[in-house]
mmCIF file of the N, C-alpha and C atoms, coordinates in Angstrom:
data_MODEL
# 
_entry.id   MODEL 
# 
loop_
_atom_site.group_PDB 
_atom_site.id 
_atom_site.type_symbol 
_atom_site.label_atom_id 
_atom_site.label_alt_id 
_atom_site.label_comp_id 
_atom_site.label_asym_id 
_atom_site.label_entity_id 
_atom_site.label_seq_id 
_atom_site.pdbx_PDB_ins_code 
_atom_site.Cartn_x 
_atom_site.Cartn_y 
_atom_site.Cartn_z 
_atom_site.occupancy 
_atom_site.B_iso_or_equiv 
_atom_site.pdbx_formal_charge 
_atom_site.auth_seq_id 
_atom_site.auth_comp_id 
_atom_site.auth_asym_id 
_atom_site.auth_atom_id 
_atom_site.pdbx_PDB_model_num 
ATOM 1   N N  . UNK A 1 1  ? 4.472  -107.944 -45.690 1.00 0.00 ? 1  UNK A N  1 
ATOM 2   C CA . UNK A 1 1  ? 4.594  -106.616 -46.235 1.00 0.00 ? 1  UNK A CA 1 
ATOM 3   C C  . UNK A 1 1  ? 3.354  -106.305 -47.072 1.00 0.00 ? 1  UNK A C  1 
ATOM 4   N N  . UNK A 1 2  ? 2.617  -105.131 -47.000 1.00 0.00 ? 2  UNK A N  1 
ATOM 5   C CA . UNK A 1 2  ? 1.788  -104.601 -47.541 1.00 0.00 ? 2  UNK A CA 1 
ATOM 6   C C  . UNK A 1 2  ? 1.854  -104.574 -49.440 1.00 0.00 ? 2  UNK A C  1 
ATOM 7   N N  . UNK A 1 3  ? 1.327  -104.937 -50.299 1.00 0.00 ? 3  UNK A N  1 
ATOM 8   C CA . UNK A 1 3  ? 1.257  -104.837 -51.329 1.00 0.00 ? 3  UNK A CA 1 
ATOM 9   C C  . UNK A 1 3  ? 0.468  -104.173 -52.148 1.00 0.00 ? 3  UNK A C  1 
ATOM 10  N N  . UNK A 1 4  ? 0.602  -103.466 -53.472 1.00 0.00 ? 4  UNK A N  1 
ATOM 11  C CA . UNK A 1 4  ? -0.341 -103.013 -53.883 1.00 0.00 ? 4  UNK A CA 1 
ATOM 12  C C  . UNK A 1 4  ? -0.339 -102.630 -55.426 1.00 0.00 ? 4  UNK A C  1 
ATOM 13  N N  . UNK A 1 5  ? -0.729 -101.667 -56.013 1.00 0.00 ? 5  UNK A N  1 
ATOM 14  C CA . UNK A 1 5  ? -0.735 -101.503 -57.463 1.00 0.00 ? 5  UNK A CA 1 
ATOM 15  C C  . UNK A 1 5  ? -0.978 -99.850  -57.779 1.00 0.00 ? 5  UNK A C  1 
ATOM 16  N N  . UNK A 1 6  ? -0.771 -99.681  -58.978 1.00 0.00 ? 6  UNK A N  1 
ATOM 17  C CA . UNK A 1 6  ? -1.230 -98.097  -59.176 1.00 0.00 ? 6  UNK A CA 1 
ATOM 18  C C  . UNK A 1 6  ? -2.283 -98.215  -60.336 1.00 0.00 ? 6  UNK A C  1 
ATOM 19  N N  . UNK A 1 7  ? -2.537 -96.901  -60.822 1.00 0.00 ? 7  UNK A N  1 
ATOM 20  C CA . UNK A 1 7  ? -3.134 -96.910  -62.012 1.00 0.00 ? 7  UNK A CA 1 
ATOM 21  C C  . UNK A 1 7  ? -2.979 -95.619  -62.313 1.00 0.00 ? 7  UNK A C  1 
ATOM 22  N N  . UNK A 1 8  ? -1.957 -95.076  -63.359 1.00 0.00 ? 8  UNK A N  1 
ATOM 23  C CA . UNK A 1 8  ? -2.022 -93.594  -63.339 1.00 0.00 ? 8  UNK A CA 1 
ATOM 24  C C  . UNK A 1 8  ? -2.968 -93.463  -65.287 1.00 0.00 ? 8  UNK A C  1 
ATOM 25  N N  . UNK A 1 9  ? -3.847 -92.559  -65.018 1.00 0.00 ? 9  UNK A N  1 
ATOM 26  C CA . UNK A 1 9  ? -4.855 -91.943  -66.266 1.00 0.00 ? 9  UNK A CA 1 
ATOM 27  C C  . UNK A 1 9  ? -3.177 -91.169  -66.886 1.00 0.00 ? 9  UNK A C  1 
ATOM 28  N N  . UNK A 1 10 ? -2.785 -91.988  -68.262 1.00 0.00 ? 10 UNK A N  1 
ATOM 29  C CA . UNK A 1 10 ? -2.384 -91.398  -69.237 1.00 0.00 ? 10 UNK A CA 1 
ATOM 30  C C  . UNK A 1 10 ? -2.279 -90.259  -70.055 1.00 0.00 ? 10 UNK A C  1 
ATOM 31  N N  . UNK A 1 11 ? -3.958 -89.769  -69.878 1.00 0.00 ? 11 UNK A N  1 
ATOM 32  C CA . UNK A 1 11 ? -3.951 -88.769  -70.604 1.00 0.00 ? 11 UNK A CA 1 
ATOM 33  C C  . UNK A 1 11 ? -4.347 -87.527  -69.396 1.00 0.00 ? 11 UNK A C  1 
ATOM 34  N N  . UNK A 1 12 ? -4.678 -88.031  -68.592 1.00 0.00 ? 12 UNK A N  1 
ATOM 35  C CA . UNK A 1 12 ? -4.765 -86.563  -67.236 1.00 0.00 ? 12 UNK A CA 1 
ATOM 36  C C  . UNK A 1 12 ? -3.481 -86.450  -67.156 1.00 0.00 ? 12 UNK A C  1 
ATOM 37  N N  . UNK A 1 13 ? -2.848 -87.349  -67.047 1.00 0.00 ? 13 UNK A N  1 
ATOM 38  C CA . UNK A 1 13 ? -0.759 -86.796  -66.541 1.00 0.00 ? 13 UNK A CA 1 
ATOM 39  C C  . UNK A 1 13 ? -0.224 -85.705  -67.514 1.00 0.00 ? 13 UNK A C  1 
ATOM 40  N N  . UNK A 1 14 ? 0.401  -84.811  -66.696 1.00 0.00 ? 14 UNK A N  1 
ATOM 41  C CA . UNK A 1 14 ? 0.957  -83.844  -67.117 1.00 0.00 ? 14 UNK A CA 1 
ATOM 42  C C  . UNK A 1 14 ? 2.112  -83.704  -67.350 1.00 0.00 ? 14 UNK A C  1 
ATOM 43  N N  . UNK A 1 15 ? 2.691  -85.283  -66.658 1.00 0.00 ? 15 UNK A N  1 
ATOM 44  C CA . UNK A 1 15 ? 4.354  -85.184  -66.917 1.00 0.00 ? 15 UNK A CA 1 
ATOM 45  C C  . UNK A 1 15 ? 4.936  -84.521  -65.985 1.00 0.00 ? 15 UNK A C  1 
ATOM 46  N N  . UNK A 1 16 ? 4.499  -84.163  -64.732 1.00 0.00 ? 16 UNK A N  1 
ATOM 47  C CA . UNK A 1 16 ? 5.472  -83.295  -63.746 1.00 0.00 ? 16 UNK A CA 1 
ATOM 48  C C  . UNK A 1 16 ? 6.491  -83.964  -63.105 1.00 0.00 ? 16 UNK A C  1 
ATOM 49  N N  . UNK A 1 17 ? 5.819  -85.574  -63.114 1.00 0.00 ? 17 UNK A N  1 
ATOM 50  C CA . UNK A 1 17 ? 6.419  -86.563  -62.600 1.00 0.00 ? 17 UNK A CA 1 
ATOM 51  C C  . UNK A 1 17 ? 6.879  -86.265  -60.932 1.00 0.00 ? 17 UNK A C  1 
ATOM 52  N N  . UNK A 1 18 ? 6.329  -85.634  -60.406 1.00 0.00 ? 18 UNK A N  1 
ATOM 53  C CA . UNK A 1 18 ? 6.216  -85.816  -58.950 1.00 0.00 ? 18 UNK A CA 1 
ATOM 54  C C  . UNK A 1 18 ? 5.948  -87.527  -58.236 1.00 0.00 ? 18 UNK A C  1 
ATOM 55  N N  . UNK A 1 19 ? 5.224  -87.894  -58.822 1.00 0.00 ? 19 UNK A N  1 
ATOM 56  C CA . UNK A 1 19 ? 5.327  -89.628  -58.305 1.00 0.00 ? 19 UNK A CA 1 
ATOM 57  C C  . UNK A 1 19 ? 6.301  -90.142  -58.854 1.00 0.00 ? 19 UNK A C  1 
ATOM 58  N N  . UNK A 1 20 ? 7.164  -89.969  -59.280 1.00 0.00 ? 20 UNK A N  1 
ATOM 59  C CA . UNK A 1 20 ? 8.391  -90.249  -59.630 1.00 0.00 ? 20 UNK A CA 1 
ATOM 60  C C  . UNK A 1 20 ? 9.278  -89.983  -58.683 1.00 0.00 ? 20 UNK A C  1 
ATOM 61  N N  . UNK A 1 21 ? 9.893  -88.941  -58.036 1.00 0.00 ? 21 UNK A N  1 
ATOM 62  C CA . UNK A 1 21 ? 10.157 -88.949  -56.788 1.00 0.00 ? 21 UNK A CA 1 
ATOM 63  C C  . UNK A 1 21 ? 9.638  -89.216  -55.868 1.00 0.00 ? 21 UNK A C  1 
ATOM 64  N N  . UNK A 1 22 ? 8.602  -88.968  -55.336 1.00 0.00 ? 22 UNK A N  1 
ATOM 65  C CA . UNK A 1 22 ? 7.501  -89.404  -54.565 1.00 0.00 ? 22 UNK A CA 1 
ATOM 66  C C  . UNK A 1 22 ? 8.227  -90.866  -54.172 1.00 0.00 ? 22 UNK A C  1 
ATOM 67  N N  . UNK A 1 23 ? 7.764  -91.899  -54.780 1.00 0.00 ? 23 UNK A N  1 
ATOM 68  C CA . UNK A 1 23 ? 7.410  -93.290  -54.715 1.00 0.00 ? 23 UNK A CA 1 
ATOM 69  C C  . UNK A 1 23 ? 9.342  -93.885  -54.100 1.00 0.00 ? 23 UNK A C  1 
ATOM 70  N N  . UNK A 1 24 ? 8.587  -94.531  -52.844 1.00 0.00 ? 24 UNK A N  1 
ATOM 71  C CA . UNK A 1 24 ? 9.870  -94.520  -52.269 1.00 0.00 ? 24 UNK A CA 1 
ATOM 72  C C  . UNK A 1 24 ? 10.548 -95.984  -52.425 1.00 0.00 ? 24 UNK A C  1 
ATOM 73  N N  . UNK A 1 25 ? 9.825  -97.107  -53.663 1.00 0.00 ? 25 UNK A N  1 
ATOM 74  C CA . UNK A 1 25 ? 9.743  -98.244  -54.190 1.00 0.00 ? 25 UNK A CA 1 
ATOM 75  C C  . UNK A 1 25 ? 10.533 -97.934  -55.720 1.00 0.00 ? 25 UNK A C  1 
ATOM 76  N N  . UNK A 1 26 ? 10.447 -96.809  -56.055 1.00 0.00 ? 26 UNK A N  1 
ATOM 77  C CA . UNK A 1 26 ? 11.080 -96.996  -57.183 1.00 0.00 ? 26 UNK A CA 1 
ATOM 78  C C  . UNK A 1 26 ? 10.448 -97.401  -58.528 1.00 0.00 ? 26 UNK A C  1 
ATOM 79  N N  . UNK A 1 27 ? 9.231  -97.522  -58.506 1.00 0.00 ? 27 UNK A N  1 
ATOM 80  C CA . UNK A 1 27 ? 8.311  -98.187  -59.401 1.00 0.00 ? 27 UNK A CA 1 
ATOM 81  C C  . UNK A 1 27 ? 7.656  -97.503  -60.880 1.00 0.00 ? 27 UNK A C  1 
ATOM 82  N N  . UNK A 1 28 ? 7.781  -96.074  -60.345 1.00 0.00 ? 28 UNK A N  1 
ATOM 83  C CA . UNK A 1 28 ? 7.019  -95.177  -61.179 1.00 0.00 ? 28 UNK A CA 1 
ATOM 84  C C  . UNK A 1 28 ? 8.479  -94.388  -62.132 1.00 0.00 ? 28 UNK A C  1 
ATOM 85  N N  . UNK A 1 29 ? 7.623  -94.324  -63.619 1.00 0.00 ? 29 UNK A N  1 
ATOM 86  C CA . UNK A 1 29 ? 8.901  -93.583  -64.961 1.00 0.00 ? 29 UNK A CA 1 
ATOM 87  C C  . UNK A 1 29 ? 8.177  -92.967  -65.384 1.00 0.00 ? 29 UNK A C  1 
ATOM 88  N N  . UNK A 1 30 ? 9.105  -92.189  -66.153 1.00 0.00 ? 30 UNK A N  1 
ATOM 89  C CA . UNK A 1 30 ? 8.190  -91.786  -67.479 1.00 0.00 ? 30 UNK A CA 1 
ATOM 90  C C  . UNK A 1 30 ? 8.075  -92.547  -68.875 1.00 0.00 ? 30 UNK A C  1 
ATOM 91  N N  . UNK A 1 31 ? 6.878  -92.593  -69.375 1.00 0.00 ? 31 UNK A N  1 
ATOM 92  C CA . UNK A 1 31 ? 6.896  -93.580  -70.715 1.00 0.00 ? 31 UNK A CA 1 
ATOM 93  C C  . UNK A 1 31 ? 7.504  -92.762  -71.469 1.00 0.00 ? 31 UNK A C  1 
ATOM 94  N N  . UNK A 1 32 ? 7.400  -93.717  -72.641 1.00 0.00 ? 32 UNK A N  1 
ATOM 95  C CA . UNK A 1 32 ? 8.357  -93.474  -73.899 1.00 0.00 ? 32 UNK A CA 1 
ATOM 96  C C  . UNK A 1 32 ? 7.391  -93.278  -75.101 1.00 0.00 ? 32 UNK A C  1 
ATOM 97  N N  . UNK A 1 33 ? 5.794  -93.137  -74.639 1.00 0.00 ? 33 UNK A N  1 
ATOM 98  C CA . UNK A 1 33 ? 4.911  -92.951  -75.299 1.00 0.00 ? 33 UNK A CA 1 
ATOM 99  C C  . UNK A 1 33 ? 4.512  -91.392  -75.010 1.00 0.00 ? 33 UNK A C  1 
ATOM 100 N N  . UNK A 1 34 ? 3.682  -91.066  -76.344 1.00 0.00 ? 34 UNK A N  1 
ATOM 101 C CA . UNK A 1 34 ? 3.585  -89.452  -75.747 1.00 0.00 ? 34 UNK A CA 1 
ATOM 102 C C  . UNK A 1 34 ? 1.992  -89.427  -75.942 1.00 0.00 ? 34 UNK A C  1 
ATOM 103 N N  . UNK A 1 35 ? 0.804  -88.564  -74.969 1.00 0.00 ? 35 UNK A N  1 
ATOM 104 C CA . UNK A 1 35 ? -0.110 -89.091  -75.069 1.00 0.00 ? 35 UNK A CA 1 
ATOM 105 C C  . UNK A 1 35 ? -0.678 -88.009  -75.957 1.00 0.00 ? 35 UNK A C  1 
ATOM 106 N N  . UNK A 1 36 ? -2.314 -87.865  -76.082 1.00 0.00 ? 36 UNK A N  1 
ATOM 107 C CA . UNK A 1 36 ? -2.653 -86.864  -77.198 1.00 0.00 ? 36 UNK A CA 1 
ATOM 108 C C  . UNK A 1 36 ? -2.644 -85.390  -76.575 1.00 0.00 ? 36 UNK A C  1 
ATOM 109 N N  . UNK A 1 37 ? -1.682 -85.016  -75.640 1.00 0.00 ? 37 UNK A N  1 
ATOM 110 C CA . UNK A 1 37 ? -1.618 -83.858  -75.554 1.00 0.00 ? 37 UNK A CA 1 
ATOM 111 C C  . UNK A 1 37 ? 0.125  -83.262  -75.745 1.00 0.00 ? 37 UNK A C  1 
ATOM 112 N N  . UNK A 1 38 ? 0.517  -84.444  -76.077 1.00 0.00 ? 38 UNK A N  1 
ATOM 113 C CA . UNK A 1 38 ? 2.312  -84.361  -76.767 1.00 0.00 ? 38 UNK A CA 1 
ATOM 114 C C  . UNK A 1 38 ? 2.900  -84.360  -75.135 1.00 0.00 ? 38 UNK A C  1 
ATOM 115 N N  . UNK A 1 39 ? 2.397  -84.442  -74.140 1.00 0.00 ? 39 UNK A N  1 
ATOM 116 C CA . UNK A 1 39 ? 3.656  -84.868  -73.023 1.00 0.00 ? 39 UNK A CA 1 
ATOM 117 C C  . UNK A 1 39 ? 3.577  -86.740  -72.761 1.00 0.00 ? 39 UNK A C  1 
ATOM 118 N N  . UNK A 1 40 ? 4.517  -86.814  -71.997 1.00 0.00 ? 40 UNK A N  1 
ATOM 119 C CA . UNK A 1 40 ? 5.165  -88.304  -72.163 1.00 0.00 ? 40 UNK A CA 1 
ATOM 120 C C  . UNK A 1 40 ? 4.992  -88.980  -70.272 1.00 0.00 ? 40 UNK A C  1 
ATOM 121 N N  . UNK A 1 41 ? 3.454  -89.214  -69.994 1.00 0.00 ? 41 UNK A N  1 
ATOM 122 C CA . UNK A 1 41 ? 2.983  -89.016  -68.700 1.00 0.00 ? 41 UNK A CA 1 
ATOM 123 C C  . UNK A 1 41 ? 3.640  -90.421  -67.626 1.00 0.00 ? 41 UNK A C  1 
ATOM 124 N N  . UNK A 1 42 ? 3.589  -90.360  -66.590 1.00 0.00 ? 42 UNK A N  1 
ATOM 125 C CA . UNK A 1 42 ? 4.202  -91.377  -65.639 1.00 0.00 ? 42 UNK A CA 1 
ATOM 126 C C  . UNK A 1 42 ? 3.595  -92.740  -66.037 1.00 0.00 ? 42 UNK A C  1 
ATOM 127 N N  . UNK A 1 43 ? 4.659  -93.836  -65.653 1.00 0.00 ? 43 UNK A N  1 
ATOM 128 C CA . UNK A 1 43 ? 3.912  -95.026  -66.137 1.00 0.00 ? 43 UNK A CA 1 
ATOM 129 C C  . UNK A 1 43 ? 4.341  -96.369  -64.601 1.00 0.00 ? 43 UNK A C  1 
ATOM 130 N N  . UNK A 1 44 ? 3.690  -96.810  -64.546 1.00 0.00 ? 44 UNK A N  1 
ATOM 131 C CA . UNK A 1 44 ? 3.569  -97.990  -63.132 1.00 0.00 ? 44 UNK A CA 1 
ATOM 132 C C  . UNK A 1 44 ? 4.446  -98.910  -63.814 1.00 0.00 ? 44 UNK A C  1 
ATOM 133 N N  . UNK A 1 45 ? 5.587  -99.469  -63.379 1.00 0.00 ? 45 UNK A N  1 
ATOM 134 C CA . UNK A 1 45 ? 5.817  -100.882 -63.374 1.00 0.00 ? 45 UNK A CA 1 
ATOM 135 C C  . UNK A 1 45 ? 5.342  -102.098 -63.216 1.00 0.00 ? 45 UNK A C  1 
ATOM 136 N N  . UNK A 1 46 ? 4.622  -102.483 -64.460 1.00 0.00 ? 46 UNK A N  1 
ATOM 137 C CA . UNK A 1 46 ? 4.043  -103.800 -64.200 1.00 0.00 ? 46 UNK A CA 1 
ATOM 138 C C  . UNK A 1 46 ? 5.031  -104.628 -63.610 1.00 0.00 ? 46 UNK A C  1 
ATOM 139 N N  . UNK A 1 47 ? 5.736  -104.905 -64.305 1.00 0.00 ? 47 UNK A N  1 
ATOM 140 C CA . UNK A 1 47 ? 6.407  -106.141 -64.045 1.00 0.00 ? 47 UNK A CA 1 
ATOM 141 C C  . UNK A 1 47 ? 7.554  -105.714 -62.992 1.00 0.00 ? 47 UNK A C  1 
ATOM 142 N N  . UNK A 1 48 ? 7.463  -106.018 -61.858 1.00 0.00 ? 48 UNK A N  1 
ATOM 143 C CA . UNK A 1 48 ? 8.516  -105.919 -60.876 1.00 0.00 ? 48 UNK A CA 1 
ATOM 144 C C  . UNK A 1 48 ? 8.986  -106.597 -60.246 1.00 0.00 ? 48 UNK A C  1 
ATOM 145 N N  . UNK A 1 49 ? 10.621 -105.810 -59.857 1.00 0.00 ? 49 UNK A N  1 
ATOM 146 C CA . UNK A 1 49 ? 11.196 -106.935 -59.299 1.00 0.00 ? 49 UNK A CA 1 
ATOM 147 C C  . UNK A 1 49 ? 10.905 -107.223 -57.787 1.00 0.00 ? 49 UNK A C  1 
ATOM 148 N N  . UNK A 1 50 ? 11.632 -108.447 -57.587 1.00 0.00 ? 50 UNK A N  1 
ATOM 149 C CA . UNK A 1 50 ? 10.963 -109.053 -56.085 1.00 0.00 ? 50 UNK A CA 1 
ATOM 150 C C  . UNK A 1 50 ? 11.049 -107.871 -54.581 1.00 0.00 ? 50 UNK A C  1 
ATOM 151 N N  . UNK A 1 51 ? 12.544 -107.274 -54.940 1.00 0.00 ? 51 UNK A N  1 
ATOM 152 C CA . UNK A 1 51 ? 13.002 -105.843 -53.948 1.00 0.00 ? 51 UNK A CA 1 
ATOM 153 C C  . UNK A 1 51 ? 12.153 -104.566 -54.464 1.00 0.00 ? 51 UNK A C  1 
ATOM 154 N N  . UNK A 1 52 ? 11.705 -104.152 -55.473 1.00 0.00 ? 52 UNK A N  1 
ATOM 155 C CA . UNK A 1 52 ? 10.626 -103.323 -55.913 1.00 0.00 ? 52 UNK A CA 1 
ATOM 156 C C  . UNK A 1 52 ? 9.379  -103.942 -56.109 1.00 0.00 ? 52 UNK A C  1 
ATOM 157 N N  . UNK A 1 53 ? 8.679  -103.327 -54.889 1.00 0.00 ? 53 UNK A N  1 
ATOM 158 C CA . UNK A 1 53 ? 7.294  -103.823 -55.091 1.00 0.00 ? 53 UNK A CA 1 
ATOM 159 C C  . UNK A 1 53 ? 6.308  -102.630 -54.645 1.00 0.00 ? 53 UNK A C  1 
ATOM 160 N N  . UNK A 1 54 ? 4.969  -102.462 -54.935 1.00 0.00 ? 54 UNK A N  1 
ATOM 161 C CA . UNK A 1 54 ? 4.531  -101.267 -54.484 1.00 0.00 ? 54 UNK A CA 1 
ATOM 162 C C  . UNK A 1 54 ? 4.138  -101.637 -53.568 1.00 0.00 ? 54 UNK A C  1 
ATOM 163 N N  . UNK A 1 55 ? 3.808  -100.839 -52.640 1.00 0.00 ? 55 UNK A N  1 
ATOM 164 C CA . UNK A 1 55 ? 3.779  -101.125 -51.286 1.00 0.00 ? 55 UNK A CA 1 
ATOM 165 C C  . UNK A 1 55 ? 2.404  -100.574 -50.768 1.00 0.00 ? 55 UNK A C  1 
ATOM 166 N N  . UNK A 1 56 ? 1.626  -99.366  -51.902 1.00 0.00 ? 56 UNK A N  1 
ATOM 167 C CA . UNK A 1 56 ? 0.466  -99.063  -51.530 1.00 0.00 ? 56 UNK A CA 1 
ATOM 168 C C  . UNK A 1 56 ? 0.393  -97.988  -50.345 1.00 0.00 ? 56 UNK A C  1 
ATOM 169 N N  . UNK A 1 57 ? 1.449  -97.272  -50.525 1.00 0.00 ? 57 UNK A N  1 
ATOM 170 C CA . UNK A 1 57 ? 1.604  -96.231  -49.547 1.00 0.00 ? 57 UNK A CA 1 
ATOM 171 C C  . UNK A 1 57 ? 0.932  -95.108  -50.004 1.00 0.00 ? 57 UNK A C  1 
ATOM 172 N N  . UNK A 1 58 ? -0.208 -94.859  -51.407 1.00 0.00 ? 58 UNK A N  1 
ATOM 173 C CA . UNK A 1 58 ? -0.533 -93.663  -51.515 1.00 0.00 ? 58 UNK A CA 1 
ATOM 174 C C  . UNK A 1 58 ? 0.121  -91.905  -51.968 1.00 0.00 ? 58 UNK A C  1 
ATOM 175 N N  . UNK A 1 59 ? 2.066  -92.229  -51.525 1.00 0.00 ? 59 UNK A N  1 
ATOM 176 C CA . UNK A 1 59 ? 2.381  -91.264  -51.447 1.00 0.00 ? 59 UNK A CA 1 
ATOM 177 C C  . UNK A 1 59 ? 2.408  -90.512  -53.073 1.00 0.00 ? 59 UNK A C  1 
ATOM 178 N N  . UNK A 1 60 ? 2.419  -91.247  -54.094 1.00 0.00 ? 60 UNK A N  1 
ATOM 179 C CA . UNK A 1 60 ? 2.524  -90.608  -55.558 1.00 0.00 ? 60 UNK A CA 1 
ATOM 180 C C  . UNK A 1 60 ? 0.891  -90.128  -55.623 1.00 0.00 ? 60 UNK A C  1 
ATOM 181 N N  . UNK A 1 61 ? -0.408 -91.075  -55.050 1.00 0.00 ? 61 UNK A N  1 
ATOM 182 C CA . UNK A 1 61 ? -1.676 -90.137  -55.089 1.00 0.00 ? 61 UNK A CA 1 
ATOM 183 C C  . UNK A 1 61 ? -1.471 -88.569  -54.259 1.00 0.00 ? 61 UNK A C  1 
ATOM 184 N N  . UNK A 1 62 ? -0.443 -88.830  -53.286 1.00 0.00 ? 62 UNK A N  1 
ATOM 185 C CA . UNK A 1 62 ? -1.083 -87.388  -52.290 1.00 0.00 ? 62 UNK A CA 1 
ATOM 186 C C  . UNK A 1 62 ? -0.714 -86.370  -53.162 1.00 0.00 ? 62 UNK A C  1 
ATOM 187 N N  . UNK A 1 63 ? 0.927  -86.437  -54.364 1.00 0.00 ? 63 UNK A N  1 
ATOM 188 C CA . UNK A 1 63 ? 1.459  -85.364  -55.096 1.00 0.00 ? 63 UNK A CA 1 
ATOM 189 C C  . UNK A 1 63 ? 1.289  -85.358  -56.002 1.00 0.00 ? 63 UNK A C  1 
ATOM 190 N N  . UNK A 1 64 ? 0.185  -85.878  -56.488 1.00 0.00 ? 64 UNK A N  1 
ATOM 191 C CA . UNK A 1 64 ? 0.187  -85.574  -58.288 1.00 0.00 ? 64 UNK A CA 1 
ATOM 192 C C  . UNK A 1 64 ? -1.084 -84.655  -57.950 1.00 0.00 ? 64 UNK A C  1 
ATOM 193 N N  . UNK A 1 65 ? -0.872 -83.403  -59.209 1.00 0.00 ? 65 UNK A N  1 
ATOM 194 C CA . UNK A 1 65 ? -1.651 -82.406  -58.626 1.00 0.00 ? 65 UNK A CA 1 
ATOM 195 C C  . UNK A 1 65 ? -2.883 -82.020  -59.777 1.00 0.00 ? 65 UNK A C  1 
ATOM 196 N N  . UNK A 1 66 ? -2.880 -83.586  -60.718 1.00 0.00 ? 66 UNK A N  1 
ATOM 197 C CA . UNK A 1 66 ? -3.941 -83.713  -61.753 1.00 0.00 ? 66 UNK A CA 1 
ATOM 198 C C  . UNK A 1 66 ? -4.908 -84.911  -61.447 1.00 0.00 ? 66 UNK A C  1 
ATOM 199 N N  . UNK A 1 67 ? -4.350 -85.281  -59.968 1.00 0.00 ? 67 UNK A N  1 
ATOM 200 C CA . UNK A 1 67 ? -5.651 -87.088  -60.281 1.00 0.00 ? 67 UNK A CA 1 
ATOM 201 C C  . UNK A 1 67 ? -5.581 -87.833  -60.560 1.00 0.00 ? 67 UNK A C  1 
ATOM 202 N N  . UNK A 1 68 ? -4.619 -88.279  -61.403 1.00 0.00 ? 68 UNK A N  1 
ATOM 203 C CA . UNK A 1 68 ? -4.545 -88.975  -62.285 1.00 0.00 ? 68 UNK A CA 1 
ATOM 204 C C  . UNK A 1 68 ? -4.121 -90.530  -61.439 1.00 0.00 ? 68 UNK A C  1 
ATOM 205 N N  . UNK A 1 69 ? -3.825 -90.571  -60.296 1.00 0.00 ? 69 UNK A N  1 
ATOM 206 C CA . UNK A 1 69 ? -3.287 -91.871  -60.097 1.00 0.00 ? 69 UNK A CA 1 
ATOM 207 C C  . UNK A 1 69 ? -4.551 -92.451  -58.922 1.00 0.00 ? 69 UNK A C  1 
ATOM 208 N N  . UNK A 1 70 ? -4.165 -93.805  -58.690 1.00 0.00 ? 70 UNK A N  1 
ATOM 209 C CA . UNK A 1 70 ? -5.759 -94.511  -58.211 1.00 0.00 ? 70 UNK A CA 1 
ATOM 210 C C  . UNK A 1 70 ? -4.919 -95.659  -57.608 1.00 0.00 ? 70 UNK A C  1 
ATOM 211 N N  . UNK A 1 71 ? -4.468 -95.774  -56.162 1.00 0.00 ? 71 UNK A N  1 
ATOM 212 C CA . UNK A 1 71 ? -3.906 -96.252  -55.301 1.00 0.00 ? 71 UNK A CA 1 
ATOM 213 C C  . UNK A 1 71 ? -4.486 -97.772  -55.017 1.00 0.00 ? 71 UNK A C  1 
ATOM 214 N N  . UNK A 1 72 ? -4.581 -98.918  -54.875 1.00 0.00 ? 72 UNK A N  1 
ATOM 215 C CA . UNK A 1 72 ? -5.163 -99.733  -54.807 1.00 0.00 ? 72 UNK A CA 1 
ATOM 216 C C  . UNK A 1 72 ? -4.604 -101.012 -53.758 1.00 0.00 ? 72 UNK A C  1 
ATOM 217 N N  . UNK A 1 73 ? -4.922 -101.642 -52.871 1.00 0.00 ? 73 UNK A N  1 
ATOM 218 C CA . UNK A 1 73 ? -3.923 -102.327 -51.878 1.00 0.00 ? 73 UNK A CA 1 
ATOM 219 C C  . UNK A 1 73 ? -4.254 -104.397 -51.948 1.00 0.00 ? 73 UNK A C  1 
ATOM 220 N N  . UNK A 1 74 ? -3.505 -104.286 -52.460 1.00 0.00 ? 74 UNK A N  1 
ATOM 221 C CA . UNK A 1 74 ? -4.059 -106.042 -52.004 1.00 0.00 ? 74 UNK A CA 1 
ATOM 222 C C  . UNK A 1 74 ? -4.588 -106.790 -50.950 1.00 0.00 ? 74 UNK A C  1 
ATOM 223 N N  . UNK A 1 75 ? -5.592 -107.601 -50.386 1.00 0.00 ? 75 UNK A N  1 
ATOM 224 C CA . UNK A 1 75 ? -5.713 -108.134 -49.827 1.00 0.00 ? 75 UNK A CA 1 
ATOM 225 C C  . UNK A 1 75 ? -5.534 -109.909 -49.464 1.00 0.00 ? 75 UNK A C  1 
ATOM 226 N N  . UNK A 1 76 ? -4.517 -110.144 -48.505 1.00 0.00 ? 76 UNK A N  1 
ATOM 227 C CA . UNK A 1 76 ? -3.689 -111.853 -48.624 1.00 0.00 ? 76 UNK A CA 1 
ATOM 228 C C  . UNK A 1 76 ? -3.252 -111.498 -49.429 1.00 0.00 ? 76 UNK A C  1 
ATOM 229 N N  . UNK A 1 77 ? -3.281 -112.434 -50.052 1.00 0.00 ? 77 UNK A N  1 
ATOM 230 C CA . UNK A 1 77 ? -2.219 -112.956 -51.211 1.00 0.00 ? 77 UNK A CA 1 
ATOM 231 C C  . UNK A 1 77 ? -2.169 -112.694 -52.471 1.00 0.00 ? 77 UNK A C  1 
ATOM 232 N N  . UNK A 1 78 ? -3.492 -111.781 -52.889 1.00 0.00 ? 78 UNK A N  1 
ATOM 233 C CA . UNK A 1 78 ? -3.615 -111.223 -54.183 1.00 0.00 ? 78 UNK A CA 1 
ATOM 234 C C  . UNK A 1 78 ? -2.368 -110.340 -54.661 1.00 0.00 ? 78 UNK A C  1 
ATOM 235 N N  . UNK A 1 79 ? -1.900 -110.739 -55.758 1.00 0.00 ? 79 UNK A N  1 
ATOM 236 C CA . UNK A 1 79 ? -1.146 -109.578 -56.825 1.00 0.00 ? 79 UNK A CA 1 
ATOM 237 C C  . UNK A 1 79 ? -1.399 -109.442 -58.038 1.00 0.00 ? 79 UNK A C  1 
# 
């Protein structure tokens, strides 16, 4: 199975949280931190479980409509 990682920019997120639905892994929330523009932007699951894993499908980059996320895919065995 394909593996991979995110990276969503904190302070570009707007909080629409479209990769939140989006993400068909389940991986992506909203924090509980609020950044310096007072919204509370999407945050990646580091730590996941073995049935949630990202999978590197891109689909939370295609709908976020600020940029903010940066899709990244493992290669072998890297995580």
């Amino acid at each position: 199975m394909k593996r991979g990682k995110i990276i969503i920019d904190g302070e570009r997120c707007k909080g629409c949280y479209l990769c939140v639905r989006a993400c068909p892994c389940h991986i992506i929330a909203a924090s509980t931190t609020a950044n310096a523009t007072g919204t509370y932007p999407a945050i990646f699951a580091e730590k996941q479980e073995e049935e949630k894993v990202c999978i590197a499908c891109g689909s939370c980059y295609e709908v976020c409509p600020d940029t903010a996320i940066e899709v990244y895919e493992f290669e072998g065995d890297e995580q």
